[in-house]
C-alpha positions, 0 to 999 in steps of 0.5 A: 604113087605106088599102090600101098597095100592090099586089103584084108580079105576074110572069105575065100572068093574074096582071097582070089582077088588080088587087086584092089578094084575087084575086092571092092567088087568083091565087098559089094557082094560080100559085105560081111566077109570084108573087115575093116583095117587100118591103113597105115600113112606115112608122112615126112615134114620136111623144110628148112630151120624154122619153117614149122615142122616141129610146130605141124607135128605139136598140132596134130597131138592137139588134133588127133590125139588127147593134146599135151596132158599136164606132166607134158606141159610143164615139161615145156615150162623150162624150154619157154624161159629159156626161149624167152631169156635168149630172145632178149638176149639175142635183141641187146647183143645186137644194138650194139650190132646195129648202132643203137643206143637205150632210150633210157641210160640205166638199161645198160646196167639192166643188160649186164645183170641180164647177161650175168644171170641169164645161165641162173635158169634152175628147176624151171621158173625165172627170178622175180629179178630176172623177170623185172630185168627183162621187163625193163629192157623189153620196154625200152623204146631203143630194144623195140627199134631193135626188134623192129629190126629183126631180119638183121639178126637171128631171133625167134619168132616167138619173141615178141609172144613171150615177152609181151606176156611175161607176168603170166610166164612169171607166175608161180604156178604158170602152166603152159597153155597149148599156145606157148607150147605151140610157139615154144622152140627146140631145134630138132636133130634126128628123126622124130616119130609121131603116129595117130589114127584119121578117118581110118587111117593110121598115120606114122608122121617123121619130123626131120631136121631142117638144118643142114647138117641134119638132112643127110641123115634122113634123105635115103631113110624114106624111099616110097614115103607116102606123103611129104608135107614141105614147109616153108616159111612166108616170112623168111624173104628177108631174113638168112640162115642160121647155119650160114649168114651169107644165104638167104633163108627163102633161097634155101627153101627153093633149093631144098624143095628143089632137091626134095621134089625132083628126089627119085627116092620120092617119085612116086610121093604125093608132095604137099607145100605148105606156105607157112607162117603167113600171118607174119608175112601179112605184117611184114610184106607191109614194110619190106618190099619182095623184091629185097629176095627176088629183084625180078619181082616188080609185082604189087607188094600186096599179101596175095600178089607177093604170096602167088609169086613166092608159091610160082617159084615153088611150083616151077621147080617140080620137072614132072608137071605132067604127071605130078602135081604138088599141093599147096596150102598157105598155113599158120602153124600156130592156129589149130583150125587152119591146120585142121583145116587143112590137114583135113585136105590133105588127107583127101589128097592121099586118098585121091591119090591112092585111090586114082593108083589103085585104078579105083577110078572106074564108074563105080566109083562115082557115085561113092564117097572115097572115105567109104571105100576106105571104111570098108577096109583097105590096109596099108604097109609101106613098100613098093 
């Protein structure tokens, strides 16, 4: 990685160095000349629709800013009906799809007064109608064979978590709980900024669209970016793209991170893979074999020989093995420990890497602690 900055030197001695390594020296002799600056982190969170980004970057204003206060929880409350709404819109329109019928004949009534006032959405709350019509259809035993199928067909993660809850959501005075926030959908278009501060560190993170139409608008933007965070989803082997129903949501991964990794713009970033939503892929890998996605794959259809495998294909396409290494992590981005967890290491891995650039790798080093290098104040500004 390319050295990311300089530290700020307030004593003459110390201006005459000009590399990192002997204004560290020059710290030890001269600890009250040397002030503590911010180093300034730049992060992307990269991967295809509905990997996690968006879910990644809601977790660190939960984690290292004050959360979503209660103007912007409710600001949530509409964007959760209407995830709710199309999600059981999205299950009865493909029954027909898929040749199922109701358990009970009166839903067919149900669905058409669904369909009829699913666009009634106003000022943020839901019907108590509504409300009872989704209930009903949610209940039926031919919409949960529907939603046991849901690989055939685009549906939200989060649809069985709002649906078998909704009496809370129904509420009258429902306030969104960090969860619901967390599990709440918006596709994102554009380039998202989110900045907080870690371990004397400042972060900038970029939440970037996922789909393709909107990768070609940030792919030049970040040249010398200081860390990607790659996001793919676990639970996608058997599922297809939004955009495109004839490519396999897992194949678009390996071709994205493909694209990402070997970027010359990103030669010198530090890359970070998360395997994300592992806790659907523990319920899934039960039922669907891996092989659905890869047909090579004649492996125990177990959690942790299906994940290995999947997180091999990932790693094998990265052409600087020897001299770049990409981190893995398998994630849930719903579960604020894990991703503080694992924020956590990845932060070591920026430091490591800066440090190891820097040629702060010396046996000074040895005996210290790197976020002690960093509180004695290194500052960084993205160039290269």
């Amino acid at each position: 990685m390319t050295v990311l900055a300089e530290p700020a030197l307030q004593s003459q001695d110390a201006q005459n160095h000009g590399r990192l390594g002997t204004w560290w020296d020059a710290a030890l002799e001269h600890p009250k000349s040397c002030r503590l600056q911010p180093e300034k982190v730049q992060h992307i969170t990269e991967g295809a629709g509905e990997s996690g980004k968006s879910t990644i970057v809601k977790q660190m204003k939960i984690i290292h800013k004050d959360g979503f206060t209660y103007e912007e929880r409710m600001e949530f409350r509409p964007i959760i009906y209407s995830n709710t709404v199309q999600s059981i819109l999205a299950i009865v329109k493909a029954m027909t799809k898929l040749g199922i019928s109701y358990e009970k004949p009166g839903r067919i009534e149900d669905e058409r007064k669904l369909c009829a006032m699913a666009s009634t959405l106003e000022d943020g709350r839901m019907s108590p109608e509504l409300v009872e019509l989704i209930k009903q259809l949610w209940r039926d035993g031919g919409t949960q064979a529907c939603f046991a199928r849901a690989a055939e067909y685009q549906l939200s993660d989060s649809a069985a978590y709002y649906l078998s809850d909704l009496d809370r959501l129904a509420m009258p005075d429902y306030v969104p709980t960090e969860q619901d926030v967390l599990h709440s959908r918006v596709q994102t278009t554009g380039i998202i900024e989110t900045q907080f501060s870690f371990k004397d560190l400042h972060f900038r993170m970029f939440d970037v669209g996922g789909q393709r139409s909107e990768r070609k608008k940030w792919i030049h933007c970040f040249e010398g970016v200081t860390c990607i965070i790659f996001c793919a989803a676990l639970s996608a082997y058997d599922m297809v793209l939004v955009e495109d129903k004839e490519v396999n949501r897992m194949h678009e991964s390996l071709h994205l991170f493909n694209s990402i990794c070997n970027h010359k713009c990103f030669a010198a970033t530090s890359i970070v893979l998360f395997l994300n939503k592992k806790d659907l892929f523990q319920e899934k890998i039960a039922k669907v074999h891996l092989n659905i996605c890869f047909p090579e794959y004649n492996g125990q259809n177990t959690f942790e020989d299906a994940a290995n495998y999947i997180k091999k294909q990932f790693l094998d396409l990265n052409i600087r093995k020897k001299d770049k290494e990409i981190y893995c992590h398998l994630t849930c981005a719903t579960d604020t420990q894990n991703v503080k967890f694992v924020f956590d290491a990845v932060t070591d891995i920026i430091i490591k890497e800066n440090l190891k650039d820097s040629q702060l790798t010396g046996p000074l080093l040895q005996d210290f602690d790197p976020f002690h290098v960093l509180d004695i104040g290194a500052k960084a500004s993205m160039y290269e």
